[in-house]
N, C-alpha and C positions, 0 to 999 in steps of 0.2 A: 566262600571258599569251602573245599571239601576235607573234612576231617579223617583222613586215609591213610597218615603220616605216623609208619610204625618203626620204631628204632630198628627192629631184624630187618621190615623188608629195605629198609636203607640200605642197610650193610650188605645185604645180597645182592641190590642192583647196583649197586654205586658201580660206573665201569670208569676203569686205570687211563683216565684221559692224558693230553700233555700238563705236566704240575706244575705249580709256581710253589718257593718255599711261604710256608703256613704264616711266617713275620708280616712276609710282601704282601700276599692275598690279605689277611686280615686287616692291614694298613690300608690299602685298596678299597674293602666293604665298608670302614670305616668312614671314609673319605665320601663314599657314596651314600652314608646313610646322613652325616653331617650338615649334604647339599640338598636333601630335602625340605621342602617349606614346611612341611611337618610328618609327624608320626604315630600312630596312636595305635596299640598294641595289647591285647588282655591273652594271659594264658592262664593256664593253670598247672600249675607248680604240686607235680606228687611226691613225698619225701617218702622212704622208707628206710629202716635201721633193720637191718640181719644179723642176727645173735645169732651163735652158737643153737638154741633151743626153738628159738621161734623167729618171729619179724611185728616189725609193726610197722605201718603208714598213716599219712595224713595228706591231706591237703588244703593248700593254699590258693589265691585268686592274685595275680599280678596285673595290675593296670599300669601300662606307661605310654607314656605322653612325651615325646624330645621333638626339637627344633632347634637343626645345626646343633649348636652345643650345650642348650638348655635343656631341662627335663623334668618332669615328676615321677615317682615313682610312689604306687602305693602298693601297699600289702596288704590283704583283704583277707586277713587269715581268721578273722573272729577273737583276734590276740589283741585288741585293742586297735585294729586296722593303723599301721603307722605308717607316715607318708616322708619320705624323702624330697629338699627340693635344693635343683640347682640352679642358680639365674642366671649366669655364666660370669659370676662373681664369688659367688657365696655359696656354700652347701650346705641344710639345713634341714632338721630332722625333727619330729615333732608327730605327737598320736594326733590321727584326725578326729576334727573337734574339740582338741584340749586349747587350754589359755596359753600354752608354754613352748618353749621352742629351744633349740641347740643348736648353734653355729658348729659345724664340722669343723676342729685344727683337722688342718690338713699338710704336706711336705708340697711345696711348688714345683719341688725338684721334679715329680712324681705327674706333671701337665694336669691338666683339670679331672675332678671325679667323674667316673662314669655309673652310671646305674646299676645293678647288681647282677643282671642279667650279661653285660655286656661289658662288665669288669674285667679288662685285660691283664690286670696287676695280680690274677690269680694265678696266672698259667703260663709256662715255661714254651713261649711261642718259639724260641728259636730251636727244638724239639716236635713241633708240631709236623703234621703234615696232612698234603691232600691227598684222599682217599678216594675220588670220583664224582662224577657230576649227573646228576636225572634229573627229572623234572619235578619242578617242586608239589604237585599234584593239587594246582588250582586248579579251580572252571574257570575260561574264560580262557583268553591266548595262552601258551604254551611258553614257562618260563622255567629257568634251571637253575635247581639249585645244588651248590659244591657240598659236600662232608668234610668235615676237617676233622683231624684228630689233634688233641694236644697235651702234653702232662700238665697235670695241677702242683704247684709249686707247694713244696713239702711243708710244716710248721709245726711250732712246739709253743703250747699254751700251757703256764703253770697252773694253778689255781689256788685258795685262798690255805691248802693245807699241807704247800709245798706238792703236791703228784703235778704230774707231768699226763698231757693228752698233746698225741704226734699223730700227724697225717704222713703212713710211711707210705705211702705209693696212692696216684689216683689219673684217673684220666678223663677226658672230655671230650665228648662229639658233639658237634655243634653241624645244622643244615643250616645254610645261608640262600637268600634268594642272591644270585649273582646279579641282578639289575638294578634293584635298591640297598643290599646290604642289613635286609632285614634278619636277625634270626628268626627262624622258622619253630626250629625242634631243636632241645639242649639237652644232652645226657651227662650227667656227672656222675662217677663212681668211685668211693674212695676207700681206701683201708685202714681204720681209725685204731691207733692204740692206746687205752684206756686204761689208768691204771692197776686196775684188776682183770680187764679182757677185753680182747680184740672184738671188733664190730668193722660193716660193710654198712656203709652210708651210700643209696642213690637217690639223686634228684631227676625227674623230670619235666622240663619244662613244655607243654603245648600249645601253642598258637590257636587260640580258638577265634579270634576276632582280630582286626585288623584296617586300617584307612589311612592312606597319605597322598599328598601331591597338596593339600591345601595349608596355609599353615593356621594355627594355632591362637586362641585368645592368648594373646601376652600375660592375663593375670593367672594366670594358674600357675605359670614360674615364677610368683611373689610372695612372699606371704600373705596372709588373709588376713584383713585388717579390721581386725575384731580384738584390739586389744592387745598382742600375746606378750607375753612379756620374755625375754632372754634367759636362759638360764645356764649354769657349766655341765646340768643333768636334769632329764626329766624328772620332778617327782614322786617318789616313790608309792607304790599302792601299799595303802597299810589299812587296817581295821576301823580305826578312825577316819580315813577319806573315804571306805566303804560307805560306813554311816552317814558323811555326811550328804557324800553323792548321788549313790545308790540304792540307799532305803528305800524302799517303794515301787521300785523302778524295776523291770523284767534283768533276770541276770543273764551278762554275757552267756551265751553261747556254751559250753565244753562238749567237747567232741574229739573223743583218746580212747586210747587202751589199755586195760591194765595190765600190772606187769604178768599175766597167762595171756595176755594177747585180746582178751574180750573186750568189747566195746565199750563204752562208758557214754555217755550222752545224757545233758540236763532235758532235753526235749521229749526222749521215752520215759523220764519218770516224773512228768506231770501229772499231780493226782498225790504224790507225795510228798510229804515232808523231805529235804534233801539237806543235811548235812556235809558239809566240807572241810575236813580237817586237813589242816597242814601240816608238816611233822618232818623231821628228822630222827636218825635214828642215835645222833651225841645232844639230843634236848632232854633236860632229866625232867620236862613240866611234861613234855610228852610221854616219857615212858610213864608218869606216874599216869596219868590220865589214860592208858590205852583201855589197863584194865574195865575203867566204868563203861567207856566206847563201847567194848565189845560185848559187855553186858545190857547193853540197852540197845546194841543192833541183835542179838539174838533172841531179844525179851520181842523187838517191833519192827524189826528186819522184814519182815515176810508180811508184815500188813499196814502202816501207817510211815514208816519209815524207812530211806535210804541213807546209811553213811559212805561214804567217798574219802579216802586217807590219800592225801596227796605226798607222796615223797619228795620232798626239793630238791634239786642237786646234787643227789648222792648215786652213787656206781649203784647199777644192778644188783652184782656180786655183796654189798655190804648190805643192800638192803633184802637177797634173798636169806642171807645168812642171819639178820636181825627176826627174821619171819620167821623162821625155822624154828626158832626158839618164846618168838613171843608171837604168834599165831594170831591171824587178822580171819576173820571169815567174811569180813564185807571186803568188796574192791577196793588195791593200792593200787596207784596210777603214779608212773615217775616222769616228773616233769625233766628230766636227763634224756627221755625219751619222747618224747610229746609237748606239741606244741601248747604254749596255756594263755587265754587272754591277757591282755595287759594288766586286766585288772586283776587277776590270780596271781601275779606274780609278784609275791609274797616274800618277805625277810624277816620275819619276828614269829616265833616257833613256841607255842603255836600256837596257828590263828583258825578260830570257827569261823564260819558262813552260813547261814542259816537260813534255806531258799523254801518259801510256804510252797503249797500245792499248788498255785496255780502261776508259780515260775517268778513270781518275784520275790526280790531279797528282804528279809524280815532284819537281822541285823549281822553283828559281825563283831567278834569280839578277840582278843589275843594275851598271850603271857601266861604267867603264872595263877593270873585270877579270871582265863577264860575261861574255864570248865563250871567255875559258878556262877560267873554268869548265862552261862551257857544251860546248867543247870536250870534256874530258872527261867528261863525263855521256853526249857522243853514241856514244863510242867506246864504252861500255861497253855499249853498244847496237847495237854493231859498224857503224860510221856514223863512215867517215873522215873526218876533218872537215879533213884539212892541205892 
C-alpha cells in the first residue's frame, strides 16, 4: 500500500456525501471488521505534548492481530514492549517475554474489550459525525474510505497527592476503509488540564502495513505457555530486579527529551560511561545527593561521563521551579512527559543505573545508601566522586 495518507489532505478532500449518523456507521464497520477471518495491522503511533514553551514527541510501534472478536495487541514502544491478549473470554496483559500475567476485571455491562486503537468506550459517538468519503489511497483497486469525526469522552484522574488531571475538551478523526472496516489513519487531539498547566496532547496513528481475508493461528490469542504465572499486578522494576536480571545484559533502549526539548538517547552515547538518576523533587536522599552529581558531572561531564536526572511523575511547572533554584547542567528528562521502558519505571527515589560504555548495565542501586554505593562503583571507573 501507499503511504500518502496526510491528516490536512483528508480534510481538504473529504467531499459532504449522503451521511449516516457516526453510532450507526461505526456499528456497521464494526460488524465488518468482526466478519473477517483475520486481521493483522502494524502502525505507528506518534505522540506529541505542546506546552506553553516548547513540545515534545515520541513514538511507538503498534502491532495488532484480531479475529472476529479475538485480538492481540502489542506495544513495541522500547517500554518494556507490553502485549495485551483477548481470547474472547478473558483479557489479559502481560510485558512480552515476562513470567507473569494480569487477568483484566473488566464491567460485562460494558460487551467485550476492544483493543486500544479501536476503543469505542472512549468517545462520545452519539456526537460524532461523517465528514466525507475518498479513496483510501491504496494501489491496487479503488477503495473508499469515510472520515469521521467524534468527541473524546471528558475524564478526571486524581493522583496520589490529591491534584486533579481533566481532559477538558478533545476530538477524533478516524479514516476507515468502508469494505473491511479497517482503521486506516487515527488523529486524537486533546486539551489536558494539569495541575499547574494546560497542555495539548496529539496522537497519530499510521497504517503502515497491513493483510486479512486469511484467518489467524489460534495460539497467539492464548497465553504462551511457558509457565507464567497470574498475578493482581505486574511486578514492579526496582534496583534489585535490575541486578538480578539485567546485569550484564545491553540496557533497554531510552529515546526522550529533556525538559528544553533536546534529545536524550542511550545509543549516542556509547563510548561512555552513563549514569541514570531517578529523583523527585519531595526525596530529601535526592536533594542531599544532587549536590555531589553535579560535582562529578562537571568534574567528567565532557569527557568520560554522562549523567541523565530522570524526574518521575512530577508537573513540569514544580520541577522547573525546583531547577531554578537547585541547577542541574547535565539533562533532566520528565517521565510526565516521555515514554520510559518498563524497566525504568521506577518507585524508590532514588535509584542509580549504571550503563558502562559499551551499552550494558553494570549495576543499579537505590535509597538512602545509593549514592555510596554508587560512589564506589564510580571509583572503580577511576571517577572521583568525593
Amino acid at each position: 500500500m501507499r503511504h500518502s495518507l496526510l491528516i490536512g489532505a483528508i480534510l481538504l478532500a473529504a467531499n459532504a456525501n449522503a451521511q449516516t449518523p457516526a453510532n450507526m456507521l461505526w456499528k456497521d464497520l464494526k460488524a465488518k471488521r468482526d466478519a473477517l477471518p483475520g486481521l493483522h495491522q502494524e502502525f505507528e503511533l506518534s505522540q506529541t505534548f505542546k506546552l506553553p514553551t516548547t513540545s515534545q514527541s515520541q513514538t511507538e510501534h503498534i502491532t495488532l492481530d484480531m479475529s472476529h472478536e479475538k485480538w492481540r495487541e502489542l506495544d513495541g514502544s522500547g517500554a518494556g514492549d507490553r502485549v495485551r491478549i483477548y481470547d474472547g473470554t478473558n483479557e489479559f496483559y502481560m510485558e512480552d517475554g515476562g513470567d507473569e500475567f494480569v487477568r483484566v476485571k473488566r464491567n460485562t455491562k460494558d460487551g467485550a474489550p476492544e483493543p486500544g486503537l479501536y476503543n469505542s468506550m472512549e468517545y462520545d459517538w452519539g456526537k460524532g459525525s461523517e465528514k466525507g468519503r475518498q479513496s483510501c489511497g491504496f494501489s491496487g483497486p479503488p477503495r473508499t474510505c469515510v472520515l469521521i469525526n467524534v468527541p473524546i469522552k471528558s475524564w478526571a484522574r486524581p493522583d496520589n497527592n490529591g491534584h486533579v488531571t481533566r481532559l477538558d475538551q478533545g476530538i477524533a478523526q478516524f479514516f476507515v476503509d468502508v469494505e473491511s472496516g479497517m482503521v486506516i489513519l487515527l488523529k486524537t487531539e486533546e486539551l489536558i488540564q494539569a495541575p499547574s498547566y494546560n497542555y495539548n496532547f496529539e496522537r497519530i496513528y499510521t497504517l503502515k502495513r497491513m493483510g486479512y481475508g486469511s484467518a489467524p493461528d489460534e495460539s497467539i490469542f492464548k497465553l504462551p505457555d511457558v509457565g507464567l504465572k497470574e498475578v493482581k499486578s505486574l511486578t514492579r522494576w526496582d534496583a534489585p530486579r535490575i541486578k538480578k536480571l539485567l546485569v550484564g545484559k545491553p540496557a533497554p533502549e531510552l529515546e526522550v527529551k529533556d525538559i528544553h526539548g533536546n534529545p536524550v538517547s542511550l545509543a549516542s552515547l556509547k563510548g561512555k560511561t552513563v549514569l541514570l538518576d531517578f529523583w523527585t523533587t519531595w526525596c530529601p536522599p535526592c536533594r542531599a545527593d544532587a549536590p555531589s552529581l553535579e560535582k562529578l558531572y562537571e568534574k567528567y561531564g565532557n569527557k568520560d561521563l554522562m549523567i541523565v536526572g530522570i524526574s518521575v511523575s512530577e508537573d513540569r511547572k514544580i520541577v522547573e521551579d525546583y531547577l531554578k533554584k537547585n541547577a542541574h547542567t547535565y539533562p533532566v528528562v520528565l517521565t510526565s512527559q516521555n515514554e520510559m521502558p518498563r524497566a525504568y519505571q521506577l518507585g524508590v527515589f532514588p535509584t542509580y543505573i549504571v550503563i558502562s560504555p559499551d551499552g550494558t548495565i553494570t549495576t543499579a542501586m537505590q535509597g538512602d545508601q545509593g549514592f555510596g554505593e554508587l560512589r564506589s562503583v564510580l571509583k572503580k571507573a577511576s571517577m572521583d566522586t568525593d
